[in-house]
C-alpha positions as CSV (number, residue, x, y, z in Angstrom):
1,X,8.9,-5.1,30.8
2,X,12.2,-4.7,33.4
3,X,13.3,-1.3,34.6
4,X,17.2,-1.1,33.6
5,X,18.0,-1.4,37.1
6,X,15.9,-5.2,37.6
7,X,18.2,-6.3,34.2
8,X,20.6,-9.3,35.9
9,X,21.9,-10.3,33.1
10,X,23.1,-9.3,29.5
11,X,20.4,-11.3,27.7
12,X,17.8,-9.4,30.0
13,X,19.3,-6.1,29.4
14,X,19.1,-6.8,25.2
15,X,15.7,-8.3,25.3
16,X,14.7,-5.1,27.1
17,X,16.4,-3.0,24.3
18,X,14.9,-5.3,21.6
19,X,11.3,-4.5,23.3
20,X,12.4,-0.9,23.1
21,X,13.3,-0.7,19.9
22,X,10.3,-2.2,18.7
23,X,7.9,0.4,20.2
24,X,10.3,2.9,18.9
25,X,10.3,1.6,15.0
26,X,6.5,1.5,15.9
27,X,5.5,5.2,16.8
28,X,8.5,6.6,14.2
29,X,6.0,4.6,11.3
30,X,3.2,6.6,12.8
31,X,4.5,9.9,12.6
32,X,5.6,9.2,9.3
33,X,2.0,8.3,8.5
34,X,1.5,12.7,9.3
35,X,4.9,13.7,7.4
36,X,3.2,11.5,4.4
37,X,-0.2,13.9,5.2
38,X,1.3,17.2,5.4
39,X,2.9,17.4,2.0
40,X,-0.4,17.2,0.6
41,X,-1.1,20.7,2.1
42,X,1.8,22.5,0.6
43,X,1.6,24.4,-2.2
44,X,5.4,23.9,-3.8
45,X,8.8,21.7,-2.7
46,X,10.0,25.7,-1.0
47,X,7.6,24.7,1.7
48,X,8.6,21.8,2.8
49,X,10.7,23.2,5.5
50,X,9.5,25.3,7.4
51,X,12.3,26.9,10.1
52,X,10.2,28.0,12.5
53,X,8.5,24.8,13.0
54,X,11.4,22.5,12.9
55,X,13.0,24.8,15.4
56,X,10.0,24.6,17.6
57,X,10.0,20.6,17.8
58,X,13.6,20.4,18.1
59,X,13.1,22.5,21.5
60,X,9.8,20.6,22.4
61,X,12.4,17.3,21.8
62,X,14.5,18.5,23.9
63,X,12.6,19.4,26.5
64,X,11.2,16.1,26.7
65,X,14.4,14.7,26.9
66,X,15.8,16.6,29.4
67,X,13.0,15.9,31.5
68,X,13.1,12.0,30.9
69,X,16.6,11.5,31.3
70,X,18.1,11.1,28.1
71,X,20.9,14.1,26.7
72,X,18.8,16.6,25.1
73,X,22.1,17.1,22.7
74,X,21.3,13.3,21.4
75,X,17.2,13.9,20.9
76,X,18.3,17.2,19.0
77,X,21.0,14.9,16.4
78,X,18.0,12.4,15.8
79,X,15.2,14.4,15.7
80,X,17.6,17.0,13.2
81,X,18.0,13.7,11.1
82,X,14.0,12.9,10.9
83,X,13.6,16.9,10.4
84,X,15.2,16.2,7.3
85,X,14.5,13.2,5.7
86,X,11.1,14.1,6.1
87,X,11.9,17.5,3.9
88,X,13.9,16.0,1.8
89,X,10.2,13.3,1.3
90,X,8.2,16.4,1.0
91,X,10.3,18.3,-1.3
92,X,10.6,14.6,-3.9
93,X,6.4,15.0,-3.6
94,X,5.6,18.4,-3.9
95,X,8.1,18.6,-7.1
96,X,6.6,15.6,-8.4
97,X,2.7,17.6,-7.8
């Protein structure tokens, strides 16, 4: 593992990305393992979104960001995007229930 700055090269710079990435597709697949949970605790496809929460991680997201250097507006657009596949998964179960 390089910090950004330690990259020399190109290659060093996408096999640090690549590394990323990885870790990235990795903890995304375990918090879809809890989205997959939490439709089992709802009751009908009208809860699968729930406004206050979503609006409550979206700020927690950006916090975060903000605090580790990346543009809170760019965690907001792709945690808006996991928001809603993972209602649009919930709703496809609970209708199915």
């Amino acid at each position: 593992m390089k910090k950004a700055a330690d990259c020399e090269t190109m290659e060093e710079v996408r096999a640090e990305i690549d590394r990323v990435d990885q870790a990235l597709v990795d903890l995304l697949s375990e918090r879809w393992t809890y989205v997959d949970r939490a439709w089992v605790f709802k009751r009908s496809a009208a809860e699968a979104s729930v406004p206050w929460r979503n609006r409550d991680v979206i700020e927690k997201v950006k916090s975060r960001a903000e605090i580790a250097g990346m543009p809170p507006e760019m965690a907001e657009a792709l945690w808006r995007l996991i928001i809603g596949w993972g209602i649009q998964y919930e709703e496809e179960r609970l209708k199915e229930k």
